[in-house]
Each structure stands twice: as structure tokens, then as C-alpha cells.
C-alpha positions in Angstrom: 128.3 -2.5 -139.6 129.7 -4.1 -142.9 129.6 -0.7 -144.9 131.8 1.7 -144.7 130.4 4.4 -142.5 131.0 7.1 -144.9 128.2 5.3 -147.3 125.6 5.8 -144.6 123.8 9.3 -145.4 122.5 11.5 -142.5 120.5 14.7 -142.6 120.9 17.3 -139.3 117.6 20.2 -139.5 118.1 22.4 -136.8 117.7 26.2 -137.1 120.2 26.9 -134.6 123.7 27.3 -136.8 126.0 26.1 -133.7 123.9 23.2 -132.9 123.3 21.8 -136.7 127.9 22.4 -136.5 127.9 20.5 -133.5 126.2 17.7 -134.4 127.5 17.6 -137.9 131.0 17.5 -136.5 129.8 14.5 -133.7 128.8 12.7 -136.5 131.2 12.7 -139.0 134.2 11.9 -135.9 132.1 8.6 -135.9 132.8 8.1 -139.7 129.4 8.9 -141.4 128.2 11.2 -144.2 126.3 14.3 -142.7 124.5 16.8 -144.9 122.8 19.9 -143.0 119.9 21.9 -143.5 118.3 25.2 -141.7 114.8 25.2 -143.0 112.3 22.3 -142.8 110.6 22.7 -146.0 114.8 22.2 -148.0 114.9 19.2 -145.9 111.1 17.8 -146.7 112.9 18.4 -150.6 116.2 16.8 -149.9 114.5 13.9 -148.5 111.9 13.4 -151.4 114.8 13.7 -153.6 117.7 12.2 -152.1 117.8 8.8 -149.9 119.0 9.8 -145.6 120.0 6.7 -143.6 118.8 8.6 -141.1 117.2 12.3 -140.4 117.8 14.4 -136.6 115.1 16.7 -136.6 115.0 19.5 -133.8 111.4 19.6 -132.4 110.9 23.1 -132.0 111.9 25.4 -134.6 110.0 28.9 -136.7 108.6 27.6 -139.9 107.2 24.5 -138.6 108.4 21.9 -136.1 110.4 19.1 -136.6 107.0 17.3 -135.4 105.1 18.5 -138.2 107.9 17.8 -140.8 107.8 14.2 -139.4 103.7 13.8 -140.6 104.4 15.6 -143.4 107.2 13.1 -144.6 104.8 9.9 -143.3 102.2 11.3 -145.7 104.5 10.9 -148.4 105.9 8.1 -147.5 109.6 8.9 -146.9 110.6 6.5 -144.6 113.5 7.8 -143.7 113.8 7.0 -139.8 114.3 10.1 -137.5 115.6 10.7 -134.0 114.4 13.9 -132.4 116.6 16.7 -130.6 115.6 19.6 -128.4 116.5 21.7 -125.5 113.3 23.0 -125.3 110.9 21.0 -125.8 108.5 19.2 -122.6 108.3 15.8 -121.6 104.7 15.7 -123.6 106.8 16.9 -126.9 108.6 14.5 -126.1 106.9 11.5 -125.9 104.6 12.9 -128.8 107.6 12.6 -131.0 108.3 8.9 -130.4 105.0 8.0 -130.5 104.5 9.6 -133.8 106.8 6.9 -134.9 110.3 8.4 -134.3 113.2 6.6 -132.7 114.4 8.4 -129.9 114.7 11.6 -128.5 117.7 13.7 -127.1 118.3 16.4 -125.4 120.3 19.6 -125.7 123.1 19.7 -124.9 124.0 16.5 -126.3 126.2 14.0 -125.1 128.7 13.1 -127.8 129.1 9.3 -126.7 125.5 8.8 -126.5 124.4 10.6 -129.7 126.8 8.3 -131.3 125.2 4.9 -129.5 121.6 6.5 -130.1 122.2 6.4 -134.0 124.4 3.3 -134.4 121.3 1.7 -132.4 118.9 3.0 -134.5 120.8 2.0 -138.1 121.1 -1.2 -136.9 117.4 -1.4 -136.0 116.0 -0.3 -139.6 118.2 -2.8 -141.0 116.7 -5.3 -138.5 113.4 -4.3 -139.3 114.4 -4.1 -142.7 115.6 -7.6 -142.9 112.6 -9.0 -140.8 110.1 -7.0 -143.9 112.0 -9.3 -146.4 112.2 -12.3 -144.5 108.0 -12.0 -144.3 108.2 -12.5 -148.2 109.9 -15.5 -148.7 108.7 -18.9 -148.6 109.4 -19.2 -144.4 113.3 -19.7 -145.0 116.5 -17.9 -146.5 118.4 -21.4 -146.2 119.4 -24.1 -148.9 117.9 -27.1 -148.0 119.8 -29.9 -149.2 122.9 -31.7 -149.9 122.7 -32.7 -153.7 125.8 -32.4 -155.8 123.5 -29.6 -157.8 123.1 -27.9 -154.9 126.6 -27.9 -153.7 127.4 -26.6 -157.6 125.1 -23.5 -156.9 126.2 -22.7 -153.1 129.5 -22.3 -154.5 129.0 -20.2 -156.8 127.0 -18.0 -154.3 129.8 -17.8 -152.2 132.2 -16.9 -154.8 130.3 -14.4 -156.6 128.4 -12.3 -153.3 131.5 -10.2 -151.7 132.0 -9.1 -155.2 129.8 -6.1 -156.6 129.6 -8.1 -160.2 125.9 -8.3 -161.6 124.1 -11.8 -161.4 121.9 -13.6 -163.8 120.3 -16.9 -162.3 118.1 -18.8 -165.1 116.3 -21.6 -164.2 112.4 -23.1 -164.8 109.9 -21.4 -162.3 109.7 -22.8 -158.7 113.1 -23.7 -158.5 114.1 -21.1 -155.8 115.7 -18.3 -157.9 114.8 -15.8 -155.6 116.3 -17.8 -152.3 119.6 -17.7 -154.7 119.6 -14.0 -155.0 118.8 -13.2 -151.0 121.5 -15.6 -150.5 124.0 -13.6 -152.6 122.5 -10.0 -150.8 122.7 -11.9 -147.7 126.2 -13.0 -148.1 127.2 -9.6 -149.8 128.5 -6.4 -147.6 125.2 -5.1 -148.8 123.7 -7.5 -146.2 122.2 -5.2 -143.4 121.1 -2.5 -146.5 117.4 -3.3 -148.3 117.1 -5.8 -150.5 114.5 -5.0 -153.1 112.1 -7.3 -155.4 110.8 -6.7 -158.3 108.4 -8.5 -160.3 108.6 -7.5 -164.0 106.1 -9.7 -165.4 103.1 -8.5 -162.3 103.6 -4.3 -163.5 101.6 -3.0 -165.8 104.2 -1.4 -169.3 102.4 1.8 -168.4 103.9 1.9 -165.0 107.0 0.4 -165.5 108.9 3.5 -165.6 107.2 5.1 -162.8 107.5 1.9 -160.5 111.4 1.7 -161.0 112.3 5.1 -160.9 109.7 7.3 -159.0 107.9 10.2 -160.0 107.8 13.9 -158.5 104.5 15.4 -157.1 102.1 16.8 -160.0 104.1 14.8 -163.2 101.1 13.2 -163.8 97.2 13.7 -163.1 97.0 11.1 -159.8 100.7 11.9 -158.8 99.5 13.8 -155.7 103.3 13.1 -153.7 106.4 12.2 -154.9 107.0 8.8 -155.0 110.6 6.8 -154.9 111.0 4.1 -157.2 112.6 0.7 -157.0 115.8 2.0 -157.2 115.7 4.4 -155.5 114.2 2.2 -152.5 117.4 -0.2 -152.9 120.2 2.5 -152.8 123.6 1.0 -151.2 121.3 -2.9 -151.1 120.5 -5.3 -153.4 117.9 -4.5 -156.3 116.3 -8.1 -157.3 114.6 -7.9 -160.9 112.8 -11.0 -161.0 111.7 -12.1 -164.5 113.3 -9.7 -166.2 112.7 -11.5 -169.6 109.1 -10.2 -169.5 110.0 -6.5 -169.3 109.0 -4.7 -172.4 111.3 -3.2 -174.9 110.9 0.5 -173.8 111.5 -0.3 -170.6 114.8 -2.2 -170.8 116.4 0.9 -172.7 115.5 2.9 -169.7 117.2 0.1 -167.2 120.0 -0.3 -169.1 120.6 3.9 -168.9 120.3 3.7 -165.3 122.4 1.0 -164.8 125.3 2.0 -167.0 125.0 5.4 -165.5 124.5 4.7 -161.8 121.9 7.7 -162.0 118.0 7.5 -162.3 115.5 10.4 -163.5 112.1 10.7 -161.5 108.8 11.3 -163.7 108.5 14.9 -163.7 112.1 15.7 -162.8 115.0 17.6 -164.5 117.2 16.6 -162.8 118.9 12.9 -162.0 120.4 11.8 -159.0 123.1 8.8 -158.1 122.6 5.7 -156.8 124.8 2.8 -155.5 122.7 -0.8 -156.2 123.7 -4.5 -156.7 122.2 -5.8 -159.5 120.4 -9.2 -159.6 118.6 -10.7 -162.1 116.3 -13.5 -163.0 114.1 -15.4 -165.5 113.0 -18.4 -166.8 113.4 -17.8 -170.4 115.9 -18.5 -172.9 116.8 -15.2 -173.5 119.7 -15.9 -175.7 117.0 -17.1 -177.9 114.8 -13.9 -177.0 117.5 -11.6 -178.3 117.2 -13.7 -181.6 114.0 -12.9 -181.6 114.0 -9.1 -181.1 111.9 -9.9 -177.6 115.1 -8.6 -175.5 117.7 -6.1 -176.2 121.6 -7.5 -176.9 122.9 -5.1 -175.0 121.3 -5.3 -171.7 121.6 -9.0 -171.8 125.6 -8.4 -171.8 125.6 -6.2 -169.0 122.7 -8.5 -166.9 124.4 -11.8 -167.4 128.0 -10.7 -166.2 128.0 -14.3 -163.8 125.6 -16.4 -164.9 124.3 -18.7 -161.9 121.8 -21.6 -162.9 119.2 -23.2 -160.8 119.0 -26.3 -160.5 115.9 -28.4 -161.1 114.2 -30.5 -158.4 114.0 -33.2 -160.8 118.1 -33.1 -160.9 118.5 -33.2 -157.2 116.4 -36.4 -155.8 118.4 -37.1 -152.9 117.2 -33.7 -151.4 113.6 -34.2 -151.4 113.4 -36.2 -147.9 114.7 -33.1 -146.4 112.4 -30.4 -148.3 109.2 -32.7 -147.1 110.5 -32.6 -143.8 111.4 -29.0 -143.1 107.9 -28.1 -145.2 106.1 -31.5 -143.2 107.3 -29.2 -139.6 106.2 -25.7 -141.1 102.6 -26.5 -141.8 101.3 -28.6 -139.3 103.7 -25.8 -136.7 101.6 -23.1 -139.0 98.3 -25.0 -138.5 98.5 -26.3 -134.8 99.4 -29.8 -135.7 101.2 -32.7 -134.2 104.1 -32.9 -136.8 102.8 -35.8 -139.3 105.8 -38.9 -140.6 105.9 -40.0 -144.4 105.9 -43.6 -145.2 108.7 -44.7 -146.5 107.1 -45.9 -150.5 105.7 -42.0 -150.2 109.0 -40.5 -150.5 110.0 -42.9 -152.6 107.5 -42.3 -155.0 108.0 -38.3 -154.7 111.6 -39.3 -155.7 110.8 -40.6 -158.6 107.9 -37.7 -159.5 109.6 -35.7 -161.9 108.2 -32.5 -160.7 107.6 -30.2 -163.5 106.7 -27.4 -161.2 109.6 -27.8 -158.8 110.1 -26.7 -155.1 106.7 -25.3 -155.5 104.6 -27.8 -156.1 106.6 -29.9 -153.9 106.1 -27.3 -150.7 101.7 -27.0 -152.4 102.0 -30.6 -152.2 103.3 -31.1 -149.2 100.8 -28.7 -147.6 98.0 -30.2 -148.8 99.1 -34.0 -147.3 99.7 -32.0 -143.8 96.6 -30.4 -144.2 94.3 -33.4 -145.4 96.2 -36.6 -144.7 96.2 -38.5 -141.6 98.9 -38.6 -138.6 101.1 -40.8 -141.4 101.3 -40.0 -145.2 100.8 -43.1 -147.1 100.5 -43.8 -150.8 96.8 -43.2 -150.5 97.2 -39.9 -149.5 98.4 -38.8 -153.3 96.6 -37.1 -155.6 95.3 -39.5 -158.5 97.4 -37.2 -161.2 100.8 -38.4 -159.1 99.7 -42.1 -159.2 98.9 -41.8 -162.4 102.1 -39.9 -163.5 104.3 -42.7 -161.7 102.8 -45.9 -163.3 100.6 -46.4 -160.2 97.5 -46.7 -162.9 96.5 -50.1 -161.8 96.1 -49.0 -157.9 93.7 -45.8 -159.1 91.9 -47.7 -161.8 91.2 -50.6 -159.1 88.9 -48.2 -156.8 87.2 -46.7 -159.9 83.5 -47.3 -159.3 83.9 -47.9 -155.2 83.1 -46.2 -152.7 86.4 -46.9 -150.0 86.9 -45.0 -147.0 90.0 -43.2 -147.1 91.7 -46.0 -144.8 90.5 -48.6 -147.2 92.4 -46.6 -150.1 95.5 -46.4 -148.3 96.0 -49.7 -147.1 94.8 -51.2 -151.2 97.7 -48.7 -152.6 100.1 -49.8 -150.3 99.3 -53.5 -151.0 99.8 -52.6 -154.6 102.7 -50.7 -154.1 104.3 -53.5 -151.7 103.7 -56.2 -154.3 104.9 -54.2 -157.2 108.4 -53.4 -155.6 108.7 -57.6 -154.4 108.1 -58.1 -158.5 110.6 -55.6 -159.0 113.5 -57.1 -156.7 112.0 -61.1 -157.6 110.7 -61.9 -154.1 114.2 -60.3 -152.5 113.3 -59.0 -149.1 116.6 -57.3 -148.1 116.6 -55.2 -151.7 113.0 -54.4 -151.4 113.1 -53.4 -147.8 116.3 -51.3 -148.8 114.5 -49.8 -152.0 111.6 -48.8 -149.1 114.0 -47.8 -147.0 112.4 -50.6 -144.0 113.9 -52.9 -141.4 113.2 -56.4 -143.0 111.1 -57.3 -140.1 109.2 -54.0 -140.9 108.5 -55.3 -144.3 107.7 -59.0 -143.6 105.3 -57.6 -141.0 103.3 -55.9 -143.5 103.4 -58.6 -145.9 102.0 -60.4 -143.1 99.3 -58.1 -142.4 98.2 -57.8 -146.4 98.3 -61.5 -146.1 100.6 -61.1 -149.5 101.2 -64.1 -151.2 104.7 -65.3 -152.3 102.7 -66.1 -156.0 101.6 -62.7 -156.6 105.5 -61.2 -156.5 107.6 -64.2 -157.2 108.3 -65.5 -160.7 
């Protein structure tokens, strides 16, 4: 694993005092941190209060069995994953306890060399699992699609800035793959197998900002029927990703920036804090140099957020990468919806190219959705929405169906006529600069010249 072993957190509950020594010794000749406990209801508190790696319960024991301890810390949702030991437990105890959701199970006496395997197996599982739970979020990829010089700028600077621990603030207009930037800099990071946690400041409510980043203990509140752990708590030794942090109100920022310069957060209801070990990311579209002008954001958390500033680029800044976008998004929705993959015309990408996209990668992945989704086996200038026509000049192609009735074929083929003729007007009747400006053979374009029986009059002055 990347981390240092030591970093990784284990909790032994066994109420046998030469067993919980045994394993705790086991363990910590493999490198890790291992914390021991006797009774089950300390460790059902340690684990609501302090973040395990991993927890080895022993099945049978007085108070209640490990078993029991396992519901109990499902129903409060400590996730915490668990392998099971016993000596005396039965082959049904057994196979109860993994199918209650645990790992594995061993039995007593324990073999050193496979207690060691059984746990490295399992860490790396979780942080499979983990990774697979974040990969399910994004947008179907954790690549950077493209070659753009602006692109190049900002994969540089990801790769300069992730083995370090500094804190990150990417700016950039919305839909322009902020978030991609930050899993790329967790992903990158020795943090990489460890969570990587999102949050979207704008989409909590101010009354539960505080209890969404930083937990709350059972009974702090009327509702608070089980302790809770917050944000930060969920990303300790990861990546905590604070996505438009510009909209996070005032209160709240005086409480992030305590917990940041501190490396400690306070639960609702508790009196006590407890340390944690994050990466900080953070993100926005707002100017928030101009926000702290304002009073909307507080000087001093800005300072300690924007330590490397990274900034996304645009979609309108990088052209040259669109072709690509369209065909990775072209080959994930007709894959998604059971579709032969579908080609784009050549004047179609040319005339996405020159779109200047005011919602970015976004739209561009909506768009291309909807063209898989409703256009035929080839995208042509037809299949555009009227607002992108319109947007690009292509006025006199929508306004010369208005009051027809065409069939979607019809429409097609009469925008790319128009289209045709209005790049031969462009180049003066030159075929080589028009077929390179529609990226044709020459034969290709004299063929459909030919077949929209174009006449040399109508392009050449």
C-alpha cells in the first residue's frame, strides 16, 4: 500500500487478555497501528468516536458477541470493516458472521502469516470497493480527455502539485471538469487507495452545514437518534473534496477554517475533539477574490484554501479537443443504451468547434447524449438543436424550413446543402480548402456537390 502502515488504524475486541496481546503483537510486526479493547460496548464507543481501518472482533464473548456488536455498529452506520476470530465458535457462527457482512473469519489459534494476508486482503478490498463507490459518481471516467495546450497546462500542474500534501483551489466556470481535476490530484496523491470525499456546499441546507461536516453524537439534537460521522471525519488519511466552497455561508467557514488549521474536529453534542489527517481540495466558480471584497467570504480562509491555485480551463479555450470528447461520450451512450456506435459528419464537429459552449463539458456530454439518443446512425447538421444553428450563423438554414413540414431526412440533407454552399463561398469555389475546412477527401466533397446538384453560381464569385 502507498501509506505508511503505521497510518492504518486497527481495533482488536477480545475478552481473552492473551489473545487481544497476541494479535496486537501479530499486527504491529506487520507495521500497523493496533489499539485494544476488552469490552464490546468501549469498542461500539471508540468506533463511533474514532475512525478503525479495520476492527477483529472475537465471536463469542460475556457481554454480548462480537456478532451482536457487528448489527449494532451497521445500525449506526460505522462502516468500519470487520474480520471475525474464534476458537469456539461452529461452522453456523461462522458463516453467520460473514454473511452478516463481515470479511472473513479465523480461527483460534491463529496463524501469524495468514492473519497478516487475511487483513492486507481485506484493506485493499475496502479501498477497492472504496474506489469503485467513487468511480459510480463521476461522469463514467477519471481520465483527461484531450490533447489541447490548456489541457497539457492543467495535467501539469496536477502532477506537480498531488505527491505533495499542499491544499488546492481549482476555479473555473461550471461544467468544466473541476471535480475530474481534484480525483485526479487524490488519485495521483499517496492518499490514492484512502476515500476520497465530496462535498457539495451549495446542495446543504446552512442549518446542517455543521452537522454534515463534522458529525454529531447520539441525543445532541431532537432526531439525532445515532451518532453520525461527518465529512471529515469520513475522509480521514484521503482526500476531502469541498466543491463550491464559495457558496458556504459565513458561520460555516469560521468553523472549516478551525478545523483545518487545527487538524481536529468537534462532533455536535461532544466535549471533546478528535484528530484527523485530510487533503484538502477546493473548488468554485466564483471570483472570490472579489467575494472577500464583498464580505461574502472570509480573507482568511481564502489564504489558507488557495495555497496552489489550479484553473480550469474552458471548453471554449480548447477546440481541438472536442472530436475526442464527442467520441468517447458518442461510445458511452449508445454502449449505455444498446446502440450500434453512431459517426459524426464531418461540418458537425466542425460546427461544435466553433459553438462557444457557455456551459462547457456539460452540455457538450447533454448534447451529445441527446444526438446518440435521437439522431440517426450518422449525425448531420440536421440533427442540431435550432438554438445551436442559430448561435453559429446557421439562421438562413432554420428560417428556410419555418412553416414546412420536412421529414427529418429532408432537414438534414437542406442544412447540409446550406452548410456545403456556405463553406464553397467561404473558400471562393476552392475544393481542396473547403474539403480540408470539412475535413473530406476531395472526391468525398465533389460527390456531394454532385448529389445536391450544387451549382458553381451559387458559391463562386
Amino acid at each position: 500500500m502507498n501509506l505508511e502502515r503505521e497510518a492504518i488504524k486497527i481495533l482488536v475486541v477480545d475478552d481473552e487478555a492473551n489473545v487481544r496481546r497476541a494479535l496486537q503483537l501479530a499486527l504491529q510486526n506487520e507495521g500497523y497501528t493496533v489499539h485494544v479493547c476488552e469490552h464490546p460496548i468501549q469498542a461500539f464507543r471508540l468506533l463511533n468516536t474514532e475512525p478503525y481501518d479495520l476492527a477483529i472482533l472475537d465471536i463469542r464473548m460475556e457481554e454480548i458477541s462480537g456478532i451482536e456488536l457487528f448489527q449494532k455498529m451497521l445500525g449506526s452506520e460505522i462502516l468500519t470493516p470487520v474480520i471475525f476470530v474464534s476458537g469456539n465458535a461452529s461452522l453456523s457462527e461462522a458463516a453467520q458472521a460473514v454473511r452478516s457482512g463481515a470479511f472473513d473469519f479465523i480461527e483460534k489459534p491463529f496463524n501469524s502469516e495468514k492473519l497478516a494476508i487475511t487483513v492486507q486482503r481485506c484493506l485493499e478490498f475496502t479501498a477497492l470497493k472504496t474506489k469503485v463507490e467513487a468511480f459510480k459518481q463521476t461522469t463514467g471516467t477519471t481520465e483527461m480527455i484531450g490533447h489541447s495546450k490548456a489541457l497539457q497546462r492543467v495535467t501539469q500542474e496536477i502532477a506537480k502539485v498531488a505527491r505533495t500534501q499542499a491544499t488546492v483551489m481549482i476555479q473555473g466556470e461550471s461544467g468544466t471538469g473541476k471535480e475530474l481535476i481534484a480525483r485526479q490530484i487524490h488519485d495521483q496523491s499517496d492518499r490514492a487507495k484512502r476515500p476520497f470525499v465530496k462535498v457539495n456546499c451549495s446542495a446543504i441546507p446552512e442549518t446542517l452545514i455543521e452537522s454534515e461536516l463534522f458529525g454529531f453524537e447520539k441525543g445532541a439534537f431532537t432526531g439525532a437518534t445515532h451518532t453520525k460521522r461527518g465529512y471529515f471525519e469520513q475522509a480521514h488519511f484521503g482526500t476531502l473534496f469541498l466543491d463550491e466552497i464559495g457558496d458556504m455561508a459565513l458561520n460555516a467557514q469560521a468553523k472549516v477554517l478551525r478545523a483545518i488549521q487545527n487538524s481536529e474536529i468537534q462532533k455536535l453534542g461532544s466535549e471533546r475533539t478528535q484528530p484527523i489527517n485530510i487533503r484538502l481540495i477546493a473548488a468554485t466558480n466564483r471570483d472570490l477574490k472579489q467575494d472577500v471584497a464583498d464580505g461574502r467570504f472570509r480573507e482568511d480562509l481564502f489564504y489558507r484554501l488557495n495555497v496552489v491555485p489550479i484553473q480550469a480551463a474552458p471548453l471554449r479555450e480548447r477546440p481541438e479537443d472536442i472530436s475526442l470528447l464527442v467520441a468517447w461520450f458518442c461510445r458511452r451512450y449508445c454502449a449505455s443504451n444498446g446502440m450500434k456506435e453512431k459517426s459524426f459528419e464531418p461540418a458537425v464537429l466542425d460546427a461544435l468547434r466553433s459553438y462557444p459552449w457557455p456551459g462547457n463539458i456539460r452540455e457538450l456530454q447533454n448534447l451529445v447524449e441527446r444526438l446518440v439518443i435521437m439522431g440517426g446512425s450518422t449525425i448531420s447538421l440536421g440533427d442540431l438543436p435550432r438554438h445551436f444553428l442559430d448561435q453559429l450563423g446557421r439562421t438562413d438554414v432554420a428560417k428556410s424550413v419555418e412553416g414546412e413540414d420536412l421529414s427529418l431526412k429532408d432537414f438534414r440533407e437542406r442544412s447540409e446543402r446550406e452548410y456545403l454552399v456556405s463553406i464553397l463561398k467561404k473558400t471562393n469555389g476552392n475544393i481542396s480548402k473547403a474539403a480540408e475546412i470539412l475535413q473530406v477527401e476531395r472526391t468525398h466533397l465533389h460527390k456531394k456537390i454532385a448529389q445536391y446538384t450544387i451549382q458553381k453560381r451559387e458559391y463562386f464569385l
